[in-house]
Backbone as CSV, one residue per row, in Angstrom:
resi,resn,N_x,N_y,N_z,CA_x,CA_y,CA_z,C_x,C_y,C_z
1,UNK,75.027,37.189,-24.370,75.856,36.364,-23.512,75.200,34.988,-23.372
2,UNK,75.705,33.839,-23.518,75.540,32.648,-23.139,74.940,32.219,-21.756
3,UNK,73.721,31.547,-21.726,73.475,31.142,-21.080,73.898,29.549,-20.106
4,UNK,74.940,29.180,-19.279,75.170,27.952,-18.907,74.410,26.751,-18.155
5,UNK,74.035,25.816,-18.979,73.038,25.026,-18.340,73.979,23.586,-18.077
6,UNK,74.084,23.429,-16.794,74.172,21.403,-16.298,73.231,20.880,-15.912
7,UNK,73.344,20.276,-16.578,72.217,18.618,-16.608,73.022,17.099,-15.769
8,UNK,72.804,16.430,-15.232,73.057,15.625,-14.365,71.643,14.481,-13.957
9,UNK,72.397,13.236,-14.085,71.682,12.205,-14.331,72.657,11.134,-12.962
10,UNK,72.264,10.814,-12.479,72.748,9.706,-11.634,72.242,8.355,-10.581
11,UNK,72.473,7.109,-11.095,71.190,6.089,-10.881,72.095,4.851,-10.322
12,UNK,72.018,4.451,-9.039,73.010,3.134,-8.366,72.071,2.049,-8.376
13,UNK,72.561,1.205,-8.609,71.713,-0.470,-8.727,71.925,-1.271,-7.802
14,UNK,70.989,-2.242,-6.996,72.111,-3.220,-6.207,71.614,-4.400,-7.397
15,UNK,72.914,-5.113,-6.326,73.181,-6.575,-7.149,73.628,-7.833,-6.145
16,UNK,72.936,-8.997,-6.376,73.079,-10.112,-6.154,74.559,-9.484,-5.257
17,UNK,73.948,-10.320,-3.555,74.794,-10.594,-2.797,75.650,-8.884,-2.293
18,UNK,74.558,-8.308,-2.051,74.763,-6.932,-0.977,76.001,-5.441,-2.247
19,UNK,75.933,-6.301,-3.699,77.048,-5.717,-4.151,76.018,-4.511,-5.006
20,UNK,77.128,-3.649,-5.511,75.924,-2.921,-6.723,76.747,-1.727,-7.624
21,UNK,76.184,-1.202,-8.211,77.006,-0.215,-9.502,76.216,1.019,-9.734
22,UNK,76.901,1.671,-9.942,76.513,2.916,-10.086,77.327,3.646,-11.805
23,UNK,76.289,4.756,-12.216,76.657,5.564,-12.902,76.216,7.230,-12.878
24,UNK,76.935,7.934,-13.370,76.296,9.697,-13.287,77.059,10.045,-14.767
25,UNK,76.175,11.175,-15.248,76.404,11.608,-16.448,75.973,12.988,-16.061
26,UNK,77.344,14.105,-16.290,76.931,15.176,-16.063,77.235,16.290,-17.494
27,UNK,75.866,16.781,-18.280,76.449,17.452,-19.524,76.437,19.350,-19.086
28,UNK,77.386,19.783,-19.328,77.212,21.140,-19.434,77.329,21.645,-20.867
29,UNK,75.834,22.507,-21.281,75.671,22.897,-22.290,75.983,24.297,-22.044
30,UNK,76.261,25.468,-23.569,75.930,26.901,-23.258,74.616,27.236,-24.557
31,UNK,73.414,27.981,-24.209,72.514,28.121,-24.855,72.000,29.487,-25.194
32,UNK,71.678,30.646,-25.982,71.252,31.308,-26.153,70.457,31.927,-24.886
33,UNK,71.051,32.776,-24.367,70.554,33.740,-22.849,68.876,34.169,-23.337
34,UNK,68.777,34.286,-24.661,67.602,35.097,-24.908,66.508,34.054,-24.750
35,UNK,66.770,32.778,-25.098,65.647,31.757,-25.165,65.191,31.843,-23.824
36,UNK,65.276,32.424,-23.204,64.437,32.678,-21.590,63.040,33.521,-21.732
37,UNK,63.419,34.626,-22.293,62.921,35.731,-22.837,61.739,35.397,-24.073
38,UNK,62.410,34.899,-25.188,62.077,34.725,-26.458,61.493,33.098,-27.576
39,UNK,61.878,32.286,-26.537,61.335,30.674,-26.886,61.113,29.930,-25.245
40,UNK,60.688,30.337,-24.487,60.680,29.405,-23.424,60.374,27.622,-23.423
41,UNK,59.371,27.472,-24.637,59.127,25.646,-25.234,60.561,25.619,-25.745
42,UNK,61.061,26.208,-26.297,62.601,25.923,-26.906,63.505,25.883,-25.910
43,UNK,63.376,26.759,-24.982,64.957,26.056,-24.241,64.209,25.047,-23.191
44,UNK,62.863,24.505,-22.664,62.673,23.427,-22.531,62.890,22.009,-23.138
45,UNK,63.426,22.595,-24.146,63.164,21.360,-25.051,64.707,21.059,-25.342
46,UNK,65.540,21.771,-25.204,67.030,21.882,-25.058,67.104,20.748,-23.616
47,UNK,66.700,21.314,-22.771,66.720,20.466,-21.463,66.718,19.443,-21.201
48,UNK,65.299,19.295,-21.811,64.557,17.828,-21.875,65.658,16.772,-22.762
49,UNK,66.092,17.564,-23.715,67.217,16.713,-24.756,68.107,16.380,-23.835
50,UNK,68.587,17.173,-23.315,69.791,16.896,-22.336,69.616,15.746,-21.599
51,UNK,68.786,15.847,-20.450,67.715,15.120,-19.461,68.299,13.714,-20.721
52,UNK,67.637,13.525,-21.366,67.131,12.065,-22.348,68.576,11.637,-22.081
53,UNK,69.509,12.328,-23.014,70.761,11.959,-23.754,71.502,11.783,-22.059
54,UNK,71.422,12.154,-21.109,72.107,11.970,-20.129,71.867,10.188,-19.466
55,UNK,70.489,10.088,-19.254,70.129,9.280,-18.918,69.936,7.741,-19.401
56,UNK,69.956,8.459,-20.813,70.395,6.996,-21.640,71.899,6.791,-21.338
57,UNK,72.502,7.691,-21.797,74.176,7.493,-21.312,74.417,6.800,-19.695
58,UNK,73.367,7.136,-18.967,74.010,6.061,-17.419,72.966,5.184,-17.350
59,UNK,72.221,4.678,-18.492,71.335,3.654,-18.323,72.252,2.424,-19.275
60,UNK,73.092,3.213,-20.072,73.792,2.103,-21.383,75.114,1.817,-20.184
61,UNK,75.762,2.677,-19.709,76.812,1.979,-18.760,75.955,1.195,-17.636
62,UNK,75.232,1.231,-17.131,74.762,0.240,-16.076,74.183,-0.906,-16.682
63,UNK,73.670,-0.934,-17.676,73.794,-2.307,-18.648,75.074,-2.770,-18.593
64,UNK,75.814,-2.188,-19.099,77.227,-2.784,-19.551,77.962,-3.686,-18.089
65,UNK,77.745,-2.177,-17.104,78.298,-3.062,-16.339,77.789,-4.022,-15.249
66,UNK,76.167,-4.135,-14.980,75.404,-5.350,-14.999,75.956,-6.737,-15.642
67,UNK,76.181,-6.511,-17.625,76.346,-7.641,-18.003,77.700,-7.766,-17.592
68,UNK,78.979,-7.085,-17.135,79.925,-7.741,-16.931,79.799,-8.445,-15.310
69,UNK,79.460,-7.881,-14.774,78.943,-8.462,-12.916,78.459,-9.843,-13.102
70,UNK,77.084,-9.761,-14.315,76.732,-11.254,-14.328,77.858,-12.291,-14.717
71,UNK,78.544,-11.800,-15.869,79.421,-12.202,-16.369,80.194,-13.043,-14.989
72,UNK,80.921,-12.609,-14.305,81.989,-12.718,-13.338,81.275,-13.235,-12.534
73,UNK,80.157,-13.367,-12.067,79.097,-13.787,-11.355,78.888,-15.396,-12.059
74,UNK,78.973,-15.545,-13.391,78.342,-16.786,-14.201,80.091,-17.534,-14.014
75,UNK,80.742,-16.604,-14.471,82.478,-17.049,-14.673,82.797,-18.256,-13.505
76,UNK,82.844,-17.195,-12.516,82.884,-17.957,-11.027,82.463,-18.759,-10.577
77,UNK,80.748,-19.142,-10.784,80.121,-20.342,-10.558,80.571,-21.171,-11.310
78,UNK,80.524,-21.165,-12.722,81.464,-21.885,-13.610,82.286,-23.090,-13.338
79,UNK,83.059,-22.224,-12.413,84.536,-23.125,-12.075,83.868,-24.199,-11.209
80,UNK,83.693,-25.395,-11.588,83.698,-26.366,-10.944,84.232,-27.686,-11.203
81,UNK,84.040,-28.583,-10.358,85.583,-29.618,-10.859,84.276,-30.595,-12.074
82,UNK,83.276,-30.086,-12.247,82.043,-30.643,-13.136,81.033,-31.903,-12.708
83,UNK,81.263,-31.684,-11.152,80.531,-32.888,-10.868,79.062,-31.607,-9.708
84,UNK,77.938,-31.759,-10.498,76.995,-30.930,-10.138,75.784,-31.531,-10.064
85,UNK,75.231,-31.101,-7.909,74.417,-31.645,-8.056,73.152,-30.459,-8.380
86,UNK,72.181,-30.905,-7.846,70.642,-29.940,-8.103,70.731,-28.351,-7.710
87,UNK,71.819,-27.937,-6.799,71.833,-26.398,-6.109,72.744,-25.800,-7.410
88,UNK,73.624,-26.623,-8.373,74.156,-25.908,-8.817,75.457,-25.762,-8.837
89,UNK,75.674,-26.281,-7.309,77.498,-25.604,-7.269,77.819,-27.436,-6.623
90,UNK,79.181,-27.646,-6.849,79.742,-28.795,-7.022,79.430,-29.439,-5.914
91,UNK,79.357,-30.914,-6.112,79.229,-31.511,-4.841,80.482,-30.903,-3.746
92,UNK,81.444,-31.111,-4.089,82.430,-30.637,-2.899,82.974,-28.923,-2.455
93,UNK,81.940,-28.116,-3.625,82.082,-26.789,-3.204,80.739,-26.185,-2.694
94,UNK,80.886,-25.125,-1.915,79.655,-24.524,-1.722,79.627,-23.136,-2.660
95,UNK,78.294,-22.895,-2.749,78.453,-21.891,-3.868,79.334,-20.630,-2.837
96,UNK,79.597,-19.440,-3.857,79.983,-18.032,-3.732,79.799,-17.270,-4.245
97,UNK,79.970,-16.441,-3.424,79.649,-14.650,-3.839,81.239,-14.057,-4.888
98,UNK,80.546,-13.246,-5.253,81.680,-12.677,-6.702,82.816,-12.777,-6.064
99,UNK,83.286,-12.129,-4.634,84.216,-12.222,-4.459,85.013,-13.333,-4.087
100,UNK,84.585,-14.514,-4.383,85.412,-15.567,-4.261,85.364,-16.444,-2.975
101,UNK,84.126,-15.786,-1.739,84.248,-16.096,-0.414,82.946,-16.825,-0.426
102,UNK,83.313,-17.961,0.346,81.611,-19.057,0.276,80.281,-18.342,0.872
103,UNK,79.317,-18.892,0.206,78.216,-18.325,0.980,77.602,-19.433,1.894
104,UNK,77.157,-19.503,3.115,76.551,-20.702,4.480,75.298,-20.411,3.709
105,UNK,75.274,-21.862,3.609,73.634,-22.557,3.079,73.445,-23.425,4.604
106,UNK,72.009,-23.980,4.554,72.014,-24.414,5.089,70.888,-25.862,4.804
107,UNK,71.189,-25.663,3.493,70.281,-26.664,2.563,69.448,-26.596,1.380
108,UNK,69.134,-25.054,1.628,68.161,-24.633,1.294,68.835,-23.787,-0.543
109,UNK,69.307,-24.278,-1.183,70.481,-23.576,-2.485,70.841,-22.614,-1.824
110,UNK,70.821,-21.748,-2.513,71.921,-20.899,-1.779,71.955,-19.457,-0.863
111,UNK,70.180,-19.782,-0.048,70.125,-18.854,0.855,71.026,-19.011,2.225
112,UNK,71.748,-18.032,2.634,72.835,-17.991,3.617,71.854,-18.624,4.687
113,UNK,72.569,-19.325,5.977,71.777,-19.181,7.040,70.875,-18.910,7.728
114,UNK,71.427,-17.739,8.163,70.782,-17.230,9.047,69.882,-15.937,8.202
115,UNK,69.724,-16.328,6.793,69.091,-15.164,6.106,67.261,-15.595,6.431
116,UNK,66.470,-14.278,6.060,64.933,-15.029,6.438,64.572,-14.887,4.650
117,UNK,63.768,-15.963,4.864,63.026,-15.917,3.587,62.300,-15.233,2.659
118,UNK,62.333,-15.275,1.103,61.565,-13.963,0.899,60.220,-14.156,1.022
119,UNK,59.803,-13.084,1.617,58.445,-13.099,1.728,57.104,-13.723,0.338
120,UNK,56.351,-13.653,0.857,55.005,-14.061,-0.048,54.297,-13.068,-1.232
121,UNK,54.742,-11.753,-1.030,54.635,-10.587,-1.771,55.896,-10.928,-2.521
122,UNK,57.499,-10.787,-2.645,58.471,-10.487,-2.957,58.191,-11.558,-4.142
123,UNK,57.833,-13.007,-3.822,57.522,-14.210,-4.772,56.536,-13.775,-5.662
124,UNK,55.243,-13.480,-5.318,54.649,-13.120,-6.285,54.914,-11.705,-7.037
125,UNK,55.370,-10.343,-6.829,56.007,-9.937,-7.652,57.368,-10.060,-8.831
126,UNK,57.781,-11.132,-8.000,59.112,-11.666,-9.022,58.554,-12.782,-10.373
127,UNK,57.315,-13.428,-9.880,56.502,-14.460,-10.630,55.956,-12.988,-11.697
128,UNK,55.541,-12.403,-11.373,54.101,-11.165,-11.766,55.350,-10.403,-13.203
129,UNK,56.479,-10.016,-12.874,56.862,-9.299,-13.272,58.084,-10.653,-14.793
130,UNK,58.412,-11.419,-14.157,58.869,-12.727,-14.657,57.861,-12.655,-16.124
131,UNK,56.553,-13.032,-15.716,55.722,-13.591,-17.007,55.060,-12.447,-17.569
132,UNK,55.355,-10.980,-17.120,55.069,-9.359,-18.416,56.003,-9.266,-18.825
133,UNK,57.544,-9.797,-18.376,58.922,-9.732,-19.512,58.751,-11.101,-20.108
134,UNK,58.212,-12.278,-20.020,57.887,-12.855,-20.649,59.828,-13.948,-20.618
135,UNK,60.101,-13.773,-19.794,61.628,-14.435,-18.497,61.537,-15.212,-18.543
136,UNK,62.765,-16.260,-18.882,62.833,-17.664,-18.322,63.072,-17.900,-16.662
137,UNK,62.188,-17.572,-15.854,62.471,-17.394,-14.532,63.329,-18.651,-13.499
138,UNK,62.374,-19.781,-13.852,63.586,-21.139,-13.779,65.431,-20.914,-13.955
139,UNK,65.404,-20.440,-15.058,66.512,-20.275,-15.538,67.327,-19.463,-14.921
140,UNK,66.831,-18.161,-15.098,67.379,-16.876,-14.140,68.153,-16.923,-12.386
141,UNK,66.584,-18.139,-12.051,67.192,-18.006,-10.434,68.189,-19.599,-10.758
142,UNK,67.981,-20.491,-11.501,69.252,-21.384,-11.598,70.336,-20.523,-11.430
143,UNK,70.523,-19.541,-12.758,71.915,-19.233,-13.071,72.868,-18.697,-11.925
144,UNK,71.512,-17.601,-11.612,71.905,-16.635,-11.121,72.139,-16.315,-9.145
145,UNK,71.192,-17.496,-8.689,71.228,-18.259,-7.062,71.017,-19.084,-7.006
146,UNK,71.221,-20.320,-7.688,71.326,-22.001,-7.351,70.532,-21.993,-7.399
147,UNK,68.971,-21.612,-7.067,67.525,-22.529,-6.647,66.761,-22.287,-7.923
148,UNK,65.846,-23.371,-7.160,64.690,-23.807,-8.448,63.528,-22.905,-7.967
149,UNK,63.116,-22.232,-7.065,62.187,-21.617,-7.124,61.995,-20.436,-6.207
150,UNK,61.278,-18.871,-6.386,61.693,-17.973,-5.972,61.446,-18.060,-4.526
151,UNK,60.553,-19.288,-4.045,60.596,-19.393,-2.697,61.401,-20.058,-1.587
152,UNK,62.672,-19.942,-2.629,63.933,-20.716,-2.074,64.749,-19.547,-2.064
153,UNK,64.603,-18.598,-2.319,65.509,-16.726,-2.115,65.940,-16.510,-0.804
154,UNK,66.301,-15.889,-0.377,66.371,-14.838,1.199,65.543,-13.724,0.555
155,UNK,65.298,-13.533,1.623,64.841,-11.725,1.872,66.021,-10.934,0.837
156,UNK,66.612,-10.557,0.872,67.435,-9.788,0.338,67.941,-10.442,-0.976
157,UNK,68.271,-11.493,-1.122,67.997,-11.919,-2.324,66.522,-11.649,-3.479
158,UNK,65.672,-12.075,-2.853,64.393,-11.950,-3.781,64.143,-9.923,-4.021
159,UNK,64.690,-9.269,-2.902,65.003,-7.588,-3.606,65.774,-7.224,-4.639
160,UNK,66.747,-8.065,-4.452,67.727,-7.670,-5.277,67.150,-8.327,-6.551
161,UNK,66.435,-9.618,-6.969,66.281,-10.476,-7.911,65.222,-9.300,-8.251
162,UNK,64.418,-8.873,-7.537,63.185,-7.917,-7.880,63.615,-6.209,-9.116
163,UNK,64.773,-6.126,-8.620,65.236,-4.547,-9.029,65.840,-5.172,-10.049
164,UNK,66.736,-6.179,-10.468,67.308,-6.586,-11.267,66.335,-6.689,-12.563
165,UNK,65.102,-7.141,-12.532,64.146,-7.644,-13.397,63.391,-6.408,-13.485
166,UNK,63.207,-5.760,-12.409,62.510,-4.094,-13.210,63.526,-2.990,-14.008
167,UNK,65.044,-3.457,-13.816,66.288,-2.503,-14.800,66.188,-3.176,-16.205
168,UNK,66.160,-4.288,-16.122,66.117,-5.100,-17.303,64.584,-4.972,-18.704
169,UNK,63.714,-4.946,-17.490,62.563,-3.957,-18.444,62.536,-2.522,-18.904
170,UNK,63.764,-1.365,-18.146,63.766,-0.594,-18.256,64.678,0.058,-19.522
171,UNK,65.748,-1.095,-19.398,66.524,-1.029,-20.508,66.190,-1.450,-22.284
């Protein structure tokens, strides 16, 4: 008689501006009842296959749909009437969040208000981890939050910029 094994993989991301994505990959295999008995490294190794092949499968959709977020994320900033000063977003617009709704600066590119700053740890791990992927980090926080430098983030920004750059090594 067949033995039934599920395997299940499931991993949520956040993303720039409180948003985030998720994927799960669930495989049900049936395997030889005896390999319990009679190969125990063998139906580990059935597992472990599983395990892999699952996890690549919700590591390749959370790529995918990362690059479309940035995408719509890059799209959106985009739109401007092309007159841009240093933050990025048009002189007469303030930047926004994916969904189309402004974000309150308060000078500072495009940390909200009343957000607190990222800390002194959060900077130097985003610097630390920036130059072992070997990142255009300038670039990244241009594109990706108006500012020129990670000590222009929020708090919650420089987390999110943080997890973003350890998925991206992971992938």
């Amino acid at each position: 008689m067949p033995l039934r094994l599920n395997v299940g993989v499931s991993k949520k991301l956040g993303l720039p501006e409180y948003s985030s994505v998720g994927a799960s990959c669930n495989l049900e295999l049936e395997v030889d009842s005896m390999l319990i008995h009679t190969d125990l490294d063998g139906l580990h190794e059935q597992i472990r296959g599983a395990f892999v092949t699952a996890r690549q499968a919700v590591n390749d959709e959370l790529a995918r749909l990362q690059t479309q977020a940035a995408l719509a994320v890059a799209t959106h900033a985009g739109a401007t009437n092309g007159r841009v000063h240093g933050s990025g977003a048009s002189i007469n617009e303030a930047p926004t969040k994916p969904n189309g709704s402004r974000v309150r600066t308060n000078g500072t590119g495009s940390r909200p208000h009343s957000a607190k700053p990222a800390t002194a740890n959060q900077v130097r791990a985003i610097v630390a981890i920036a130059q072992r992927q070997r990142a255009d980090l300038e670039g990244l926080l241009r594109d990706e939050y108006h500012v020129e430098r990670p000590e222009d983030l929020s708090l919650a920004q420089a987390s999110a910029f943080i997890d973003q750059l350890r998925i991206t090594s992971e992938v």
